[in-house]
BADRENGU-278089 format. One line per 8 residues: number of its first residue (from 1); their letters; for each residue x, y, z of N, C-alpha, C. Coordinates in steps of 0.02 Angstrom, whole numbers. Each point is the difference from the previous one (the first is absolute). Example, Ala and Ser with C-alpha at 12.3 -4.5 7.8 and 13.67 -1.06 7.14 Angstrom:
! BADRENGU-278089
1 = as = 660,-284,390,-45,59,0,45,60,0  -18,53,-36,42,59,3,-39,55,37
This chain:
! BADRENGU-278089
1 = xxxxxxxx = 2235,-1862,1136,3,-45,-59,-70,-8,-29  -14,26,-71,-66,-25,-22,-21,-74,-16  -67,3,19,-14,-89,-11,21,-10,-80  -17,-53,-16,-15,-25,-68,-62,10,-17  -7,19,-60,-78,2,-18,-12,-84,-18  4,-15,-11,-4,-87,-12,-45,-31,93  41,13,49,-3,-12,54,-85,46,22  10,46,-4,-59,45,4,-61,0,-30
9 = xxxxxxxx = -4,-28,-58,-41,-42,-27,-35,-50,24  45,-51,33,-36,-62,27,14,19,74  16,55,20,-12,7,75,-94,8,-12  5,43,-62,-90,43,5,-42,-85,-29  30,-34,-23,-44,-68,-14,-6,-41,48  43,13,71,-2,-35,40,-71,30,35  22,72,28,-42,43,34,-83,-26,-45  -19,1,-44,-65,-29,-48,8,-71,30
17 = xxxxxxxx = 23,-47,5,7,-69,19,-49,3,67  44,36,43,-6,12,74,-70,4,2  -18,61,-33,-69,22,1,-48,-49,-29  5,-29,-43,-63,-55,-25,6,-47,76  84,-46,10,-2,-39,39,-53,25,76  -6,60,16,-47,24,52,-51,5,-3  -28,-1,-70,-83,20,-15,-19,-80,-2  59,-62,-25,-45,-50,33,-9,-35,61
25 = xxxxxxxx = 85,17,29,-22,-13,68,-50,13,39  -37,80,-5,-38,9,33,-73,-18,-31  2,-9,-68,-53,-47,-25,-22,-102,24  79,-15,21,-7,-46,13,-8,-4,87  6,55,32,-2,2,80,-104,9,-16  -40,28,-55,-43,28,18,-43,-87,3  38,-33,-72,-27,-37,8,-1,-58,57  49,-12,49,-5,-44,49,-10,39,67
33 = xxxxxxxx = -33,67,7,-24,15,22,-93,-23,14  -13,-18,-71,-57,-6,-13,1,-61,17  49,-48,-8,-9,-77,7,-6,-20,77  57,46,23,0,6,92,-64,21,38  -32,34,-47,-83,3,48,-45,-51,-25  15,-14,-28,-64,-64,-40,30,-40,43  54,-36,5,43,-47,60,-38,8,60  -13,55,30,-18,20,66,-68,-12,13
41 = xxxxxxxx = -49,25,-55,-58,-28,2,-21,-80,14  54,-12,-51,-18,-85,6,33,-12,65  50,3,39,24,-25,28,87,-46,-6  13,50,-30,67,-66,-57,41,49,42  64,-47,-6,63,38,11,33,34,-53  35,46,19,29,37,-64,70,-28,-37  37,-37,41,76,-18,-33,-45,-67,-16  12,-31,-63,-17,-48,-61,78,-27,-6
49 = xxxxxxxx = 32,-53,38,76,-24,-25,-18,-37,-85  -52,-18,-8,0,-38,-64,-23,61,-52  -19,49,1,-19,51,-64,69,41,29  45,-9,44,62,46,-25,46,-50,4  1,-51,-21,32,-56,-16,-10,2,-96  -83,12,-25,8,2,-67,9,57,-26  -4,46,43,13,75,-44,82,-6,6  17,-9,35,97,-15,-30,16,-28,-46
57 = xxxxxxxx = -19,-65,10,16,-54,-63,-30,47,-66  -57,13,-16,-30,32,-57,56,57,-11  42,52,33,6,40,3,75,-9,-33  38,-59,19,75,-37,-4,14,-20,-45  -88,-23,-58,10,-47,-57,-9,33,-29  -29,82,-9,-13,57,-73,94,40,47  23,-6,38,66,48,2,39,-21,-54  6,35,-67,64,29,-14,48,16,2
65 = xxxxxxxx = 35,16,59,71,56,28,-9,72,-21  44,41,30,57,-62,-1,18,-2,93  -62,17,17,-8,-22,82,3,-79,21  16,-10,18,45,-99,17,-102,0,36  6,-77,10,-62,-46,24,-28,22,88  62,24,27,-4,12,61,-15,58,17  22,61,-39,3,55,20,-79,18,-3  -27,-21,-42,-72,15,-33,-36,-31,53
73 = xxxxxxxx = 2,-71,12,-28,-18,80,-9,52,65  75,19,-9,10,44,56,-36,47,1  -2,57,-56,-34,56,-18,-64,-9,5  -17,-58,-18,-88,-7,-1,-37,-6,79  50,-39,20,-25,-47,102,-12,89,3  63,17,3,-6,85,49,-64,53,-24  -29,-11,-64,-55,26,-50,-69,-39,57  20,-84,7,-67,-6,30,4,-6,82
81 = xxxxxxxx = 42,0,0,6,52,83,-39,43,25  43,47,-57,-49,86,21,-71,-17,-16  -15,-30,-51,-103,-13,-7,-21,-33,43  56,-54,41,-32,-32,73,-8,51,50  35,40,3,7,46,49,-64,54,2  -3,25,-70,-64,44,-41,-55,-47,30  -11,-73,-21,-72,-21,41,-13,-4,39  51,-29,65,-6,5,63,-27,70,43
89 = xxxxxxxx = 40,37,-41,1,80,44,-88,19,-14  0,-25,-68,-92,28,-3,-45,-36,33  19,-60,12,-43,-47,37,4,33,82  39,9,-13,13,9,94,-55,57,33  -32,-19,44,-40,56,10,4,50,33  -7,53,13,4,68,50,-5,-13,74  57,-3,35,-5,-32,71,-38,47,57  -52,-22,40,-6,61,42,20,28,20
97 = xxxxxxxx = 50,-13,26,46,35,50,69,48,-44  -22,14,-55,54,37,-36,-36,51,-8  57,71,-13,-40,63,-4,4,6,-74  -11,-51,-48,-6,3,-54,-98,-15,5  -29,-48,28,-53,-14,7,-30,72,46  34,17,42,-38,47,67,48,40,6  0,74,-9,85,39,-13,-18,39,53  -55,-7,44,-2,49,54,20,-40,63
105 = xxxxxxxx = 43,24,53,-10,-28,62,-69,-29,41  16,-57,53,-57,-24,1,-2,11,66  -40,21,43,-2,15,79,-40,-77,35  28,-3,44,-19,-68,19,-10,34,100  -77,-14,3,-37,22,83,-28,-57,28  38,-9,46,-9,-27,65,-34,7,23  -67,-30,51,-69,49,-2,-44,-55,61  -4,41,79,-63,-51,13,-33,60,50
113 = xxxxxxxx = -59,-8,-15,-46,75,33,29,56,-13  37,33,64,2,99,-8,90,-24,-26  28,-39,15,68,-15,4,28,-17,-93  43,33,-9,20,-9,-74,81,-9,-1  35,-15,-45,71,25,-30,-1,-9,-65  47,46,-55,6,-7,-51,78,-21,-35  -11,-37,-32,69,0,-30,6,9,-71  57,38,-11,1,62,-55,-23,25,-20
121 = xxxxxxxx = -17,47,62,-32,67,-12,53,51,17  -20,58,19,67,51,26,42,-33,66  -25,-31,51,37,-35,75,11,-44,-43  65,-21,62,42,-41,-28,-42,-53,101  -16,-81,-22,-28,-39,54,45,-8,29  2,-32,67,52,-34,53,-55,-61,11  21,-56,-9,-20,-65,18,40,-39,74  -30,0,59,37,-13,54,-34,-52,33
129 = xxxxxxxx = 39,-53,23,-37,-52,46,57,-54,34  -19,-47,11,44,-81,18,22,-46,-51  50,-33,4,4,-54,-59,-57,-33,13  -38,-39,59,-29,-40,17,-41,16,34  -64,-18,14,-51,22,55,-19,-71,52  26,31,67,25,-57,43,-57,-5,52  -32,70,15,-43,-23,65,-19,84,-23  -57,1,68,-40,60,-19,11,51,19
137 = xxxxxxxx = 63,-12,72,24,50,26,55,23,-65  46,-40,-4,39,34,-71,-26,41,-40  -66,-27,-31,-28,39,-57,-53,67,29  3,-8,75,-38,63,30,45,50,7  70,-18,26,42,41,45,41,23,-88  -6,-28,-48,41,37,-57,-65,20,-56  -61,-17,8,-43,57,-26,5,75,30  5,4,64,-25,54,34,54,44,-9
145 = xxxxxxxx = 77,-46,-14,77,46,-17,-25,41,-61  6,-43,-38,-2,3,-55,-49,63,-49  -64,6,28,-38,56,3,27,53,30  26,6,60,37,57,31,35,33,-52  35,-28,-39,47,22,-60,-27,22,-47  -56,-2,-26,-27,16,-64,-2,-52,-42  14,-58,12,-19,-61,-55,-78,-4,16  -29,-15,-72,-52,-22,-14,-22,-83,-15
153 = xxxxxxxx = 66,-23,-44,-2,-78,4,29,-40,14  -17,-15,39,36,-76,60,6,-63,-53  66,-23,-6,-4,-65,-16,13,-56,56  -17,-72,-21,8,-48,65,-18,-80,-58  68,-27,24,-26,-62,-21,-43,-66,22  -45,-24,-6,-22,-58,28,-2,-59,-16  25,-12,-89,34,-50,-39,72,23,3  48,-40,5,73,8,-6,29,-65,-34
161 = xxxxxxxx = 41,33,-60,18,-49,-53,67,-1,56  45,-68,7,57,10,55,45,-46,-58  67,8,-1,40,-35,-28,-4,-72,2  17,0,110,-12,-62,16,-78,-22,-3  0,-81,27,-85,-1,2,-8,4,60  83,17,56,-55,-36,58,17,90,56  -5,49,-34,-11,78,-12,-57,-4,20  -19,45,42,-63,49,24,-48,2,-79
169 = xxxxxxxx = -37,-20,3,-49,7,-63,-52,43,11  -9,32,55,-61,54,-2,-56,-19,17  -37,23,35,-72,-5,28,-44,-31,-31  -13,17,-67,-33,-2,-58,-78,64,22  -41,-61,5,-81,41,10,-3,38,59  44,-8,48,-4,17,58,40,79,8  51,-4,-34,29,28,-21,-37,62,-41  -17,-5,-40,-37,23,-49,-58,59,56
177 = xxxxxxxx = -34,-18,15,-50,6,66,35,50,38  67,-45,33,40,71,37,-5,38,-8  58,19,-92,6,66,-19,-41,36,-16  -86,-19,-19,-36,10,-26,-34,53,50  -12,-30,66,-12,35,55,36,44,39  78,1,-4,38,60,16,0,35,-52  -7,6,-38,14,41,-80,-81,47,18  -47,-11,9,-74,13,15,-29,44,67
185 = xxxxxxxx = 51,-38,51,1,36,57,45,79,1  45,3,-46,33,36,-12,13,63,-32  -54,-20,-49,-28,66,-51,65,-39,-61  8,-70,-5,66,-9,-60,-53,-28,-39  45,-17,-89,-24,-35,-19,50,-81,-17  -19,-40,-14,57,-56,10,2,-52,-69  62,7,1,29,-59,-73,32,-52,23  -19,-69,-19,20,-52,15,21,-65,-32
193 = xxxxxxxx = 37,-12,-11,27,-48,-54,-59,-59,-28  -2,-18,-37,-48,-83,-15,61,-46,-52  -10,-65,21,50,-34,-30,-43,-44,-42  -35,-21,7,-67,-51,-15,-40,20,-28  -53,-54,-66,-60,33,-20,-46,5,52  9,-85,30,-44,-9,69,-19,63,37  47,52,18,-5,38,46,3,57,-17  -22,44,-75,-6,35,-25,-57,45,29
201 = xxxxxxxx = -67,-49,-4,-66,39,9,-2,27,94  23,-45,35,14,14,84,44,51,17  72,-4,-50,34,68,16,-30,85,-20  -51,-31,-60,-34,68,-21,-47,24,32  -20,-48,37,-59,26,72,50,41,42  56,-35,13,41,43,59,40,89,-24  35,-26,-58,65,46,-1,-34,45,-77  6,56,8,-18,53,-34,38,11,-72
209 = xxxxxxxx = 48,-27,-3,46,-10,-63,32,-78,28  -16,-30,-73,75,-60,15,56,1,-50  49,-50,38,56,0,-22,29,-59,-22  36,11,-62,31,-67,-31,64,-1,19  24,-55,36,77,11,23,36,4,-55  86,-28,11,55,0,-51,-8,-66,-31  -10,-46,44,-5,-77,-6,-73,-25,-45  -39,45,-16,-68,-19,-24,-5,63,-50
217 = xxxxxxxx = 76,1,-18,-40,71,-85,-16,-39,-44  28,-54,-11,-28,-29,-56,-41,-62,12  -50,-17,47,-45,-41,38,-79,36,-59  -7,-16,-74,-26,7,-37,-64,-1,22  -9,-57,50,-78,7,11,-24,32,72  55,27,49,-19,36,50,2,60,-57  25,19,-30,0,69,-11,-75,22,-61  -14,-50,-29,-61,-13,-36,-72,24,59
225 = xxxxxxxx = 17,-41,56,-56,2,60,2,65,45  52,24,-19,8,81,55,-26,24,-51  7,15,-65,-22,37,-55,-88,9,4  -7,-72,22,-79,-33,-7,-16,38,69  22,23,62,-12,16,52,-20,76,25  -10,34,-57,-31,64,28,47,47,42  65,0,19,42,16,45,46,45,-23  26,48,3,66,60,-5,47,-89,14
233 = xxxxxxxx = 53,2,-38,48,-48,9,89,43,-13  26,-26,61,90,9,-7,24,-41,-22  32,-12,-40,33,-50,-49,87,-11,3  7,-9,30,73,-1,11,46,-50,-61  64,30,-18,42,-39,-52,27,-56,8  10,-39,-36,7,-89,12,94,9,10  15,-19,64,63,16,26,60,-19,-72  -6,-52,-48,40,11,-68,-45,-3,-48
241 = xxxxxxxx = -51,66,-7,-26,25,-49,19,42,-30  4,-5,-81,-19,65,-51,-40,37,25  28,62,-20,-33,74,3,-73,-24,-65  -1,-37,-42,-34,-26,-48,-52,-54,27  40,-41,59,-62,-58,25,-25,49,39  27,48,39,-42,14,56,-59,49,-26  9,27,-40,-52,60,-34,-47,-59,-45  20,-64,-17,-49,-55,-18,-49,-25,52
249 = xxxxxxxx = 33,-9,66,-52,-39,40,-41,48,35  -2,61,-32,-40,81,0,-39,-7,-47  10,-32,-35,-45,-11,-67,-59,-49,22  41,-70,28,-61,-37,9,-64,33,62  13,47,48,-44,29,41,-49,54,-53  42,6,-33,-48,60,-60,-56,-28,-47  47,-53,-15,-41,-49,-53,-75,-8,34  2,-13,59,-67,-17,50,-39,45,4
257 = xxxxxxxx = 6,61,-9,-36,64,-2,23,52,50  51,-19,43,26,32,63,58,43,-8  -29,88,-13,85,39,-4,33,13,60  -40,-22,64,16,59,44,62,-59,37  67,26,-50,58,-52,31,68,42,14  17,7,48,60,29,34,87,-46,-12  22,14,-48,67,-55,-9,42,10,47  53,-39,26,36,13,69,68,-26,-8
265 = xxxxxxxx = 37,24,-50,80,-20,22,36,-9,69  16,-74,3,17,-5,85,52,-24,-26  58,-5,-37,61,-17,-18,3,-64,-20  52,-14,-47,2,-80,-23,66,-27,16  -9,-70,-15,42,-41,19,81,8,-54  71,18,30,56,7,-31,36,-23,62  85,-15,-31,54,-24,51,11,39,50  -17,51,-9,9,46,69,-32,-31,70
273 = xxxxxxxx = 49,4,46,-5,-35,52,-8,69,75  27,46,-5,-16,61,26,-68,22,18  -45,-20,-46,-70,37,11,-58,-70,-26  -34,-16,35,-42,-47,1,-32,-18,-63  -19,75,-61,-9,-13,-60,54,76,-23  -18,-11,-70,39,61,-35,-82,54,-18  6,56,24,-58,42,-28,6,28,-73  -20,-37,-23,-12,52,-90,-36,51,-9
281 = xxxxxxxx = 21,70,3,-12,27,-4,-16,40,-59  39,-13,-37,-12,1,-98,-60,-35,-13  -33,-58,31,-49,-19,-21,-65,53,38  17,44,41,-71,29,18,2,63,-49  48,12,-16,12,62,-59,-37,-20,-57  15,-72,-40,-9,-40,-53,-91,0,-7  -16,-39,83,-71,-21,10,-29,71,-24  -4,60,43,-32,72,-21,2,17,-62
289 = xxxxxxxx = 67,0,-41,-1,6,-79,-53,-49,-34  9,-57,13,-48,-49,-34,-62,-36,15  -31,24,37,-34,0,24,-56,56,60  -69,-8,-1,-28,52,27,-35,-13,91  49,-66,14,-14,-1,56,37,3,55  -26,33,68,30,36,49,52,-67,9  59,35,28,51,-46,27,48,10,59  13,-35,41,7,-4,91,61,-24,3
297 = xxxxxxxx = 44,3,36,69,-36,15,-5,-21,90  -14,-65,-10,28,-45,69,47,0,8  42,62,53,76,2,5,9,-43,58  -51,-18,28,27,-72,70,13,-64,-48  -35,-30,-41,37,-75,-24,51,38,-47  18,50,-37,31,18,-39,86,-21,53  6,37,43,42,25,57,-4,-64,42  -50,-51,37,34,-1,39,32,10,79
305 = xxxxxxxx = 14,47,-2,33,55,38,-32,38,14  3,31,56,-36,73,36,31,69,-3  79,-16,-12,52,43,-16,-25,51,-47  -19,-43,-52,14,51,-81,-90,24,-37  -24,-14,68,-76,3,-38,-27,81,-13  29,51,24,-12,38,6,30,47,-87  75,-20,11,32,28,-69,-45,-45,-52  -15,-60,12,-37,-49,-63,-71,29,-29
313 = xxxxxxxx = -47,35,74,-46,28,-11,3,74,-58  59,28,28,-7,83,-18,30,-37,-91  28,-32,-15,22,-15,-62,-60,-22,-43  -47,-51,26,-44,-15,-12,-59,51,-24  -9,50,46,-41,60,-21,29,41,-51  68,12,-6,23,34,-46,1,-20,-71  -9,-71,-3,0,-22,-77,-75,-10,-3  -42,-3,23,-66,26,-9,-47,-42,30
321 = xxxxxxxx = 29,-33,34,-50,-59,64,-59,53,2  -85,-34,22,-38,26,15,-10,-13,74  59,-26,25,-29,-20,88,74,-40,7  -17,-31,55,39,-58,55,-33,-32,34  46,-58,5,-24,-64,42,36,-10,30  -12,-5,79,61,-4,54,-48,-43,44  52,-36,44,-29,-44,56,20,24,54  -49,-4,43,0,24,79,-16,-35,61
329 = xxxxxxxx = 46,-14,57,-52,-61,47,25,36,83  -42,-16,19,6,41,83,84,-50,44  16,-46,-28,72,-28,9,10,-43,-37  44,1,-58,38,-28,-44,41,-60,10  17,8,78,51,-34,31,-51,-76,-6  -72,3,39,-22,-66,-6,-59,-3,-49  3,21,-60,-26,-32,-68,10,-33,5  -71,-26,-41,-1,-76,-20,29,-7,-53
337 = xxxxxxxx = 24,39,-49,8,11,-73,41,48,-23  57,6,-15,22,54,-25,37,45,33  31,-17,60,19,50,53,27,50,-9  60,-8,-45,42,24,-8,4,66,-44  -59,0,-35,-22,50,-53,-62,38,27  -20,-17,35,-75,47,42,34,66,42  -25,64,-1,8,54,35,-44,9,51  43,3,80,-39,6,44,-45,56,2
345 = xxxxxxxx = -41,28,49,-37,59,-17,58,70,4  61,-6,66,56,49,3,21,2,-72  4,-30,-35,66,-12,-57,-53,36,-69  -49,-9,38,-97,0,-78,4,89,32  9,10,46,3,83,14,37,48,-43  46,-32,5,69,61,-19,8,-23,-85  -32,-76,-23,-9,0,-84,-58,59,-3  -30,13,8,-67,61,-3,32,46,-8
353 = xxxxxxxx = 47,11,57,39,86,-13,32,-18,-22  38,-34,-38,35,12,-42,15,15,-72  -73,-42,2,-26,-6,-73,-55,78,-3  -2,28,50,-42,73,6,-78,-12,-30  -22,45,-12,-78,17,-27,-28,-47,-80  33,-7,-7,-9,-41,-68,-85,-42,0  -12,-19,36,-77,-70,9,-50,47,-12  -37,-16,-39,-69,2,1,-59,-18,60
């Protein structure tokens, strides 16, 4: 059926309409573009409820039709939407931790005298130790395992965040000291949690990398003071964090001047009652796309379980983990902490072969 020429006509006056209506939108995006950085300088916020309170009204009292009072409201809010959106986005600044700022991978080394590890580089790390560091025989008799195997870094806690309060809380300084000295005696190097600003500068005497638990990702000013601390830091995800907060509280360690940060998906909190957390694994895929820093999967808090750590591991490497974090204790049975999820050294054997040659 041919159109109407009548119709075709004001289709092509529309198409001309269209086109002016775009040359001022984007005249009018250039100009609150310009207004959105002068805002920024000064310090102002960008949404004004009272100047888009009078640009309506002004806008309602020259309408004509034969568009009704509302529709034109409507059309306009969604007009200063998108220019809210246009200022914000320019204001916003280039985050470190995006490979828009840094598009190359970032290698993050572990480092004390002849003793090194790297993370994301070609090896893929094994991080092996205790939930807890209990006495010195523990942390002697599972350094000395633990090296047998080819791990390089021993973890061990000596702060322990506990559900309950009246939970094993960890050695603290003493603690610290332990691992510090089996990790040393051993040819290891050792990572150790800090929960506190207080105890920031004492754990950095001891432990060769520190670590931000699940419970302290967003502890703004411990993570400000690890940043401030000169230290390789593991950063673990805030058990119901965004893939967005957690690559943020990566930001605040960056902000400080500190890249050398290892992110650590240890699973988050969902109804699943089966496995102690749920492991997201889409988020370590996500983290590598968007970001240029190495990233680790804690398949012991992820799991839980001792059962599934092995399939959790090999999945983990396959979507592009740069390592693992597993817990290890010379008997599980009498932890102080965690029993139930620690691999004895028999059980830490046959995860090795199973998981084959893969470690760095």
């Amino acid at each position: 059926m041919q159109t109407d020429s009548t119709i075709l006509e004001l289709r092509q006056a529309v198409n001309a309409v269209n086109l002016e209506l775009l040359t001022k939108l984007n005249e009018r995006a250039a100009l609150v573009a310009q207004i959105g950085a002068r805002q920024t300088e000064l310090s102002m916020a960008h949404f004004d409820p009272k100047r888009e309170s009078e640009m309506l009204e002004l806008l309602v009292s020259a309408n004509a039709g034969p568009f009704s009072q509302g529709t034109v409201k409507q059309l306009f809010k969604e007009i200063f939407k998108a220019s809210l959106d246009l200022e914000e986005k320019q204001d916003k600044p280039k985050l470190k931790y995006s490979r828009k700022a840094h598009p190359e991978n970032t290698t993050v080394t572990v480092v004390r005298g002849d003793i090194s590890v790297t993370f994301g580089g070609a090896h893929k790390v094994l991080i092996a130790g205790p939930c807890s560091i209990e006495s010195a025989e523990q942390m002697d008799a599972t350094a000395a395992f633990v090296k047998s195997q080819g791990v390089t870094l021993m973890r061990g806690g000596a702060y322990k965040p506990r559900t309950s309060p009246y939970g094993f809380q960890g050695l603290g300084v003493a603690g610290l000291e332990i691992g510090s000295s089996a990790a040393r005696k051993h040819g290891l190097l050792f990572v150790a949690e800090v929960m506190d600003t207080r105890d920031v500068e004492i754990a950095a005497q001891h432990a060769d990398m520190l670590q931000v638990g699940t419970r302290n990702a967003q502890n703004f000013a411990l993570l400000k003071a690890v940043g401030q601390a000169g230290k390789p830091v593991l950063l673990k995800r805030g058990m119901s964090s965004t893939i967005e907060e957690w690559l943020l509280t990566a930001e605040y360690i960056l902000a400080e001047g500190n890249d050398r940060i290892v992110l650590c998906e240890r699973g988050i909190r969902t109804f699943e009652k089966w496995t102690r957390n749920t492991l997201d694994l889409s988020a370590v895929a996500v983290a590598k796309l968007e970001t240029h820093l190495p990233v680790i999967v804690d398949v012991t808090h992820a799991a839980g379980r001792t059962d599934i750590l092995t399939p959790l591991a090999k999945a983990a490497l396959a979507v592009g983990a740069d390592g693992v974090h597993i817990e290890v204790h010379p008997d599980p049975a009498t932890a102080l902490s965690d029993n139930q999820q620690q691999l004895d050294f028999s059980a830490f054997e046959r995860f090795i072969a199973d998981m084959g040659n893969v470690w760095g």
